[in-house]
BALOBA-1460 file (C-alpha; in Angstrom, 3 decimals):
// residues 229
<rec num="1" residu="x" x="97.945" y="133.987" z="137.754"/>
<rec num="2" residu="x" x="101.148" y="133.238" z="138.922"/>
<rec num="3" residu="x" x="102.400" y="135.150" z="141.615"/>
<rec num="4" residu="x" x="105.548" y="133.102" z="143.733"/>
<rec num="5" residu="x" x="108.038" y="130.621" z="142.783"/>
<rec num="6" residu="x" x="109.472" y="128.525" z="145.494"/>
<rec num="7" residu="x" x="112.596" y="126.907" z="145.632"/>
<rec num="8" residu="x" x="113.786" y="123.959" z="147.356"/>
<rec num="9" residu="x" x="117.854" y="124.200" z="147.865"/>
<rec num="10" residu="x" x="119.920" y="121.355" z="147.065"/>
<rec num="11" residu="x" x="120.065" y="119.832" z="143.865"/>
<rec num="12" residu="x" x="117.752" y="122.779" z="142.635"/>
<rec num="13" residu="x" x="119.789" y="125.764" z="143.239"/>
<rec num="14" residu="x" x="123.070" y="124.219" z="144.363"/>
<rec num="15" residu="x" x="124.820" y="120.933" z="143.370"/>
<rec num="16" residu="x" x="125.325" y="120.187" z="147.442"/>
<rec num="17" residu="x" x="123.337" y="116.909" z="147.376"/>
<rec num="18" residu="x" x="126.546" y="114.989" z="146.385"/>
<rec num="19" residu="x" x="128.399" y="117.060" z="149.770"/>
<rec num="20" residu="x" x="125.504" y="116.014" z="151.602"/>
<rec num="21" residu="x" x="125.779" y="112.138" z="151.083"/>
<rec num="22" residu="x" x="129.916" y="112.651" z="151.288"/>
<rec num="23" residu="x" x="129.426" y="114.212" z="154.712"/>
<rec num="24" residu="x" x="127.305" y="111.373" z="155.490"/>
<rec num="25" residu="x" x="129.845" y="108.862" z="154.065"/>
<rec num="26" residu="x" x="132.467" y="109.788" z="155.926"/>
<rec num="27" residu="x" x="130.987" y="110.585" z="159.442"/>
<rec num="28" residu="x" x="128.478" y="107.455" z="159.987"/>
<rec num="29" residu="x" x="131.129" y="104.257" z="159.990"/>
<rec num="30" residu="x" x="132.294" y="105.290" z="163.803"/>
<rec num="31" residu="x" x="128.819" y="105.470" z="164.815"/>
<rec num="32" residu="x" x="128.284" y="101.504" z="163.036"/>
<rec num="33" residu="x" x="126.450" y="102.593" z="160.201"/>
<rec num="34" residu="x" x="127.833" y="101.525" z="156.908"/>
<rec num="35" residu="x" x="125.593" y="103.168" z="153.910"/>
<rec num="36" residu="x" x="126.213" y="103.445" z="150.264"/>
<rec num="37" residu="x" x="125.691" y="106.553" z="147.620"/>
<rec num="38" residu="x" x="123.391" y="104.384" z="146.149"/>
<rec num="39" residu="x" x="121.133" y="103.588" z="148.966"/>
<rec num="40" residu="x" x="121.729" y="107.636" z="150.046"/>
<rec num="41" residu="x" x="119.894" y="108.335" z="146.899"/>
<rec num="42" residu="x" x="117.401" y="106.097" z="146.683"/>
<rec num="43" residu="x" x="115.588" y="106.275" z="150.351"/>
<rec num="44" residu="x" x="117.322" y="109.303" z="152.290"/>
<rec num="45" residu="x" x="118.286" y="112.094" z="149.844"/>
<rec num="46" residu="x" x="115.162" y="113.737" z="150.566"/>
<rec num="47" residu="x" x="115.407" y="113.700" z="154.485"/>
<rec num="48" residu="x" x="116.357" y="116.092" z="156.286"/>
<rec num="49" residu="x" x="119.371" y="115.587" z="158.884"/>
<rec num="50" residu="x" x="117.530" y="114.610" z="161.985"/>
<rec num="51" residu="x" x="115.475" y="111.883" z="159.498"/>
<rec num="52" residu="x" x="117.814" y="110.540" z="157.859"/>
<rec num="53" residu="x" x="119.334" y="110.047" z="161.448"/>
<rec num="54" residu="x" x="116.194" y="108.375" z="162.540"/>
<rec num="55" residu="x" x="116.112" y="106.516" z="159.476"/>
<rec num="56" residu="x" x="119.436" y="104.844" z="159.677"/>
<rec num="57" residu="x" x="119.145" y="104.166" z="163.347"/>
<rec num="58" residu="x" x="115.747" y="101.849" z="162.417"/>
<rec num="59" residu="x" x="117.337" y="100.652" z="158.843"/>
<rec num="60" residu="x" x="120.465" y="99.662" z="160.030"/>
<rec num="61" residu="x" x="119.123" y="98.440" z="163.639"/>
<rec num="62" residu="x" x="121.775" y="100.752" z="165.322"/>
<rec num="63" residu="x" x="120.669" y="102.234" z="168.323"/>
<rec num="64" residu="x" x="121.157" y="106.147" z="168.624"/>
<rec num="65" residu="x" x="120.402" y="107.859" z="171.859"/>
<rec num="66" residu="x" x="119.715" y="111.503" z="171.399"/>
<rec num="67" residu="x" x="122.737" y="112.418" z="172.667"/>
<rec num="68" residu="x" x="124.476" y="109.952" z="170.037"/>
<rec num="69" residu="x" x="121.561" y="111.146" z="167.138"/>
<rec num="70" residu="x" x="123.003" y="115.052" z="167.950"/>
<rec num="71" residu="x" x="126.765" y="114.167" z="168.017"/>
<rec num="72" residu="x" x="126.222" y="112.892" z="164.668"/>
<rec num="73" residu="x" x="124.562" y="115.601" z="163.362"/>
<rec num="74" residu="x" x="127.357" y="117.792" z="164.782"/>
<rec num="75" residu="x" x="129.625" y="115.790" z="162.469"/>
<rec num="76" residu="x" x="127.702" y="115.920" z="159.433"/>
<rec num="77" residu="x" x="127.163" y="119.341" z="159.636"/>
<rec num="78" residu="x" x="130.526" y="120.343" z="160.582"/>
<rec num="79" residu="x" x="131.981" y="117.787" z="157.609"/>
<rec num="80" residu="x" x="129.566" y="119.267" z="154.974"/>
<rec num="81" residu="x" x="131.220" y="122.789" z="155.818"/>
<rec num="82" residu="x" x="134.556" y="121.788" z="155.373"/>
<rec num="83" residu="x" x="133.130" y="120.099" z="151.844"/>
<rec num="84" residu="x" x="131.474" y="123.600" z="150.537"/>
<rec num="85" residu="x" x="133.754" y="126.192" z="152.331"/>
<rec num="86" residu="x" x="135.367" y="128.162" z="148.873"/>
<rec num="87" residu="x" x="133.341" y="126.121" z="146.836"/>
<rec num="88" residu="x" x="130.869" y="127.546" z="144.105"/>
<rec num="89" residu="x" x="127.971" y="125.027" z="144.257"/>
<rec num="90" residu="x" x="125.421" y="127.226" z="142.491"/>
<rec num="91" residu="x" x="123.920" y="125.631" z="139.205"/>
<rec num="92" residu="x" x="123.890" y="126.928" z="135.890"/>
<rec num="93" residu="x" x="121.167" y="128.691" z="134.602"/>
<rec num="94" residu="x" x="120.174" y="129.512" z="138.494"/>
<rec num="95" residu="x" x="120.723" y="133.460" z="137.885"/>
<rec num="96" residu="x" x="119.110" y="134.036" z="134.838"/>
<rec num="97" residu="x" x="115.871" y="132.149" z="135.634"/>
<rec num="98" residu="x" x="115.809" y="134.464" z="138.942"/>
<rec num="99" residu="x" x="116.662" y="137.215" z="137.141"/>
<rec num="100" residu="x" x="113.363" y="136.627" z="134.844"/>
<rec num="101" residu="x" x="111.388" y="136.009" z="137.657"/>
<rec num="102" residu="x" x="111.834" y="139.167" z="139.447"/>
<rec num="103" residu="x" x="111.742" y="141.221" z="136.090"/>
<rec num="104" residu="x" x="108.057" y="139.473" z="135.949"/>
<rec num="105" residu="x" x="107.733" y="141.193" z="139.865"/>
<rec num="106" residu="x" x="107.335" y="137.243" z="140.959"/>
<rec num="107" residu="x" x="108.151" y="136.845" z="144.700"/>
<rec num="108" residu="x" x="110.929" y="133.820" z="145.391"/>
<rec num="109" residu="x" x="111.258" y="132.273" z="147.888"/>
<rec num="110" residu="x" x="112.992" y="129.061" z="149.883"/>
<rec num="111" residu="x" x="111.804" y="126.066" z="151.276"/>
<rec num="112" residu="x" x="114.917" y="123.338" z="152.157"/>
<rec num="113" residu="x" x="115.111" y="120.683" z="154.584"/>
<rec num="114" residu="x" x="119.019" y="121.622" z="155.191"/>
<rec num="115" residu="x" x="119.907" y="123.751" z="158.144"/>
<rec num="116" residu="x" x="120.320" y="127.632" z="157.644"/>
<rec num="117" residu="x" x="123.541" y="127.562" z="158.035"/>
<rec num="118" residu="x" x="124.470" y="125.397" z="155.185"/>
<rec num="119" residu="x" x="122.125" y="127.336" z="152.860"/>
<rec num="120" residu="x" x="123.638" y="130.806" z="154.112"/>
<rec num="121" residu="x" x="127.282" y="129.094" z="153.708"/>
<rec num="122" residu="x" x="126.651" y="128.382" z="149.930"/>
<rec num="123" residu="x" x="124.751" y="131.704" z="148.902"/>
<rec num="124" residu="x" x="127.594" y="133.716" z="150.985"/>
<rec num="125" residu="x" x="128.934" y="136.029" z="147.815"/>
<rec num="126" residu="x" x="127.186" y="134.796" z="145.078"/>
<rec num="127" residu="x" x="124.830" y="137.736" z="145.038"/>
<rec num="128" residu="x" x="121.585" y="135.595" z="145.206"/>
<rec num="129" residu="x" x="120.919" y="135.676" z="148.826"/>
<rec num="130" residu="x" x="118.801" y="138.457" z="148.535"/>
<rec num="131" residu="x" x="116.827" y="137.524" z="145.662"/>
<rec num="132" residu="x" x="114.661" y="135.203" z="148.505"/>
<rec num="133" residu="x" x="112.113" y="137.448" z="150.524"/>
<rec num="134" residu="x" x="111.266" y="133.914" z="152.583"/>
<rec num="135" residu="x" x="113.871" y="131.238" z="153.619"/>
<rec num="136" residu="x" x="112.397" y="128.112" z="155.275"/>
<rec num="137" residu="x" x="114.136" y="125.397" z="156.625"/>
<rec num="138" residu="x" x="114.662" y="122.179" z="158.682"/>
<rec num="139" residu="x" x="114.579" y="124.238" z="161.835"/>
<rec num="140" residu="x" x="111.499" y="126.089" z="160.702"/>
<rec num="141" residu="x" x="109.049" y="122.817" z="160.514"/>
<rec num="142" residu="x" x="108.309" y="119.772" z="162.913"/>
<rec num="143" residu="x" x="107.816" y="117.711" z="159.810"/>
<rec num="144" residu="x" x="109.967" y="117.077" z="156.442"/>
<rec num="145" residu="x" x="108.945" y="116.555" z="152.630"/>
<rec num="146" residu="x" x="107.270" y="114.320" z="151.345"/>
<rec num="147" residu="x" x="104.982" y="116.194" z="154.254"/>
<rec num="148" residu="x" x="103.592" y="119.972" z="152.967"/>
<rec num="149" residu="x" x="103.890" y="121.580" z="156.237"/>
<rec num="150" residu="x" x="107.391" y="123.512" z="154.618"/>
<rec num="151" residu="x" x="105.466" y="124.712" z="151.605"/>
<rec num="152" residu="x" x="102.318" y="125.602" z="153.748"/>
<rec num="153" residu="x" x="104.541" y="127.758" z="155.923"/>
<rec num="154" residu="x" x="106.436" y="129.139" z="153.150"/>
<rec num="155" residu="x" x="103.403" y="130.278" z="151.921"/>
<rec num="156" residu="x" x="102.069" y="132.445" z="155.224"/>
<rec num="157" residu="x" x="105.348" y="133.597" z="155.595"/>
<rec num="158" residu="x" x="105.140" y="135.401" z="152.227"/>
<rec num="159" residu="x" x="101.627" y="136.367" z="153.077"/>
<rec num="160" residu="x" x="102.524" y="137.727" z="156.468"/>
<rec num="161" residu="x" x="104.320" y="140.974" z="154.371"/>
<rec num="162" residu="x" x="100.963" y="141.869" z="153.230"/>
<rec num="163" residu="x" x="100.781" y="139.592" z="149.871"/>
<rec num="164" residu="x" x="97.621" y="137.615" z="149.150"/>
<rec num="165" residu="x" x="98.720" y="135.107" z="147.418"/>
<rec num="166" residu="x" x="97.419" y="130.942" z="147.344"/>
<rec num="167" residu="x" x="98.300" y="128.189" z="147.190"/>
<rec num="168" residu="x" x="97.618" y="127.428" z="143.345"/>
<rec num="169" residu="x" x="99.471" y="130.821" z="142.696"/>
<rec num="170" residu="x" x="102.666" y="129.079" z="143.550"/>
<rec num="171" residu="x" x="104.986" y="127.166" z="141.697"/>
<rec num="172" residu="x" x="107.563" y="124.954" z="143.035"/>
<rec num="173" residu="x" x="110.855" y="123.971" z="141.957"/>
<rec num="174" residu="x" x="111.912" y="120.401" z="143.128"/>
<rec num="175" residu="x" x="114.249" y="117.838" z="142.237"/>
<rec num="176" residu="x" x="113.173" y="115.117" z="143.870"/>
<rec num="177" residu="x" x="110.052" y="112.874" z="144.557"/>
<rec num="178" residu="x" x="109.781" y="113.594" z="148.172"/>
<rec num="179" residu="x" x="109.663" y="117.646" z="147.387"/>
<rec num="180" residu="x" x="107.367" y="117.100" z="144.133"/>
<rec num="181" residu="x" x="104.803" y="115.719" z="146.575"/>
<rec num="182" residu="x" x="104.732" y="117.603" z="149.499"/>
<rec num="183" residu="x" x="104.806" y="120.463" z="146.948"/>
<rec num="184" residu="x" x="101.657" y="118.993" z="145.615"/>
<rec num="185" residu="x" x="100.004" y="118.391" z="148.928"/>
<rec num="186" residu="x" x="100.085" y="121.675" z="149.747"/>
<rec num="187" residu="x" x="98.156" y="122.679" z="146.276"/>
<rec num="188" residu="x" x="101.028" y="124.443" z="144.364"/>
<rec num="189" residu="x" x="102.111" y="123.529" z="140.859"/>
<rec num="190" residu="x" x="104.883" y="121.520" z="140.549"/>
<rec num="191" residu="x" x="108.007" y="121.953" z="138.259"/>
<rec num="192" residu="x" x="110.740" y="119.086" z="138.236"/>
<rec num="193" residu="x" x="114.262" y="119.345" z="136.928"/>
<rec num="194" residu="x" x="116.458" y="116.717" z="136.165"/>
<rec num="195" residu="x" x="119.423" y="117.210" z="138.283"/>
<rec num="196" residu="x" x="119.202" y="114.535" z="140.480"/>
<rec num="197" residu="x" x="116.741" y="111.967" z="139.126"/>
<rec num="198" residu="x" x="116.233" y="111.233" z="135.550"/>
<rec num="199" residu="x" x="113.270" y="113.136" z="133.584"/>
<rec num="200" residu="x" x="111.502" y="109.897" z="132.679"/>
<rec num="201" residu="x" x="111.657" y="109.237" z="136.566"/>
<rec num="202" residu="x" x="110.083" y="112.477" z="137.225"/>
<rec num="203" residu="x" x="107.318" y="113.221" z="134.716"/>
<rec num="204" residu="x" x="104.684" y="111.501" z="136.783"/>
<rec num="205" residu="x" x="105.428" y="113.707" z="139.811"/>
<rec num="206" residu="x" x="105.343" y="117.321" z="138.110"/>
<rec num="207" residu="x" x="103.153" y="119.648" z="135.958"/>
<rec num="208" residu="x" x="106.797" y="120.145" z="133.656"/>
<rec num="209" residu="x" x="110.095" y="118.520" z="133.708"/>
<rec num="210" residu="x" x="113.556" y="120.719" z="132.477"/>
<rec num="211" residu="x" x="117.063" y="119.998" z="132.396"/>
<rec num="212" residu="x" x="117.754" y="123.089" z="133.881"/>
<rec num="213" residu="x" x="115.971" y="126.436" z="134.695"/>
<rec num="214" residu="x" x="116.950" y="128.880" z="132.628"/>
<rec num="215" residu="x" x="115.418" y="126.576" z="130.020"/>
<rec num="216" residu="x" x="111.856" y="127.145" z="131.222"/>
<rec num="217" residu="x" x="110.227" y="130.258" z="129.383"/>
<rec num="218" residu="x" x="107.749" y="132.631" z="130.700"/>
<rec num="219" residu="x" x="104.826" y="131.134" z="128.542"/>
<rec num="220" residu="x" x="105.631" y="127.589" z="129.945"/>
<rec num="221" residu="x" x="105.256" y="128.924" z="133.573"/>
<rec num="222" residu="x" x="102.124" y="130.863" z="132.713"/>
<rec num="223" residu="x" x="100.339" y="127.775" z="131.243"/>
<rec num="224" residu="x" x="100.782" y="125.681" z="134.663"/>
<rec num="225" residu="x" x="98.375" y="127.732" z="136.125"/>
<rec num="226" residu="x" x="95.724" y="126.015" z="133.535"/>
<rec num="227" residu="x" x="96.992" y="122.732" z="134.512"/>
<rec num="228" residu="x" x="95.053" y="120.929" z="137.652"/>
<rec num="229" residu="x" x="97.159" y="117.907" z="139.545"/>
């Protein structure tokens, strides 16, 4: 039986990815890094901050000390704020699929690889902050998707408020490879939607693919939990 959906954040409940890769854009030329949106998407999107970092530094044989690594990610961070501030980033279809949920008394939950901070910036007002009884993110976990350690503690966080709930009671929400799979490490079903990546892309990676969540009926959500990976 179902019992929790988990979310990840960006390009799943907010269209921030695109802020994400600007931030990047426009921060990493003074410290000799010269990336594209396309190579953003294709290898980093589903990093978090300090791996992406890491990755560049390696990829583009640019050598970051970590007092050069955490400058950076000062500048990101403080560029990707000035990109969302006043800006409604929330997708469509986000508040009616939650709204579902909890009528079905399904816990939600959140497990991102962005900073707090950047999550709390985006929810600020939009009356869905609250929805979430766990938030997990990059500061939370020593390791990032495609890894399952955010899902796993996700999980026992929702468990620590007196739930018993596992693994295979969970479904995730994901929009990229790197979230499908660590999603799927961790034993929870696995829903995809095309926000970021094409469906056809994605269909190997999930248990169902949707265009967008409000979409996705009750019966279709019900019927993962007779699916094995």
């Amino acid at each position: 039986m179902l019992k929790a959906v988990i979310f990840d954040f960006d390009g799943v409940i907010a269209d921030s990815e695109p802020l994400h890769c600007q931030a990047f854009l426009d921060v990493l030329p003074a410290f000799g890094i010269k990336m594209t949106r396309q190579q953003y998407y294709e290898k980093y999107l589903g990093y978090s901050d300090a791996e992406c970092i890491d990755a560049l530094s390696t990829d583009f044989d640019v050598d970051l000390n970590e007092e050069t690594s955490t400058r950076l990610m000062q500048q990101k961070m403080a560029r990707f704020e000035e990109l969302a501030r006043g800006q409604n980033c929330i997708l469509d279809g986000i508040g009616e699929f939650v709204a579902m949920l909890q009528k079905k008394a399904i816990r939600l939950a959140i497990c991102s690889g962005a900073f707090r901070s950047d999550i709390d910036l985006i929810l600020d007002g939009t009356g869905l902050a609250k929805s979430f009884e766990v938030i997990v993110t990059a500061e939370d976990v020593r390791w990032g998707k495609p890894h399952p350690e955010g899902y796993m503690t996700t999980l026992v966080r929702l468990n620590a408020q007196g739930l018993n709930i596992e693994a295979e009671e969970c479904a995730v929400i994901e929009d990229s490879f790197w979230g499908l799979d660590a999603a799927r490490k961790a034993g929870m079903k696995c829903v995809a939607v095309s926000n970021t990546y094409p469906a056809q892309e994605l269909v190997n990676h999930a248990d169902l693919v949707v265009d967008r969540l409000d979409h996705i009926t009750w019966e279709q959500l019900q019927s993962l939990q007779k699916k094995s990976h």
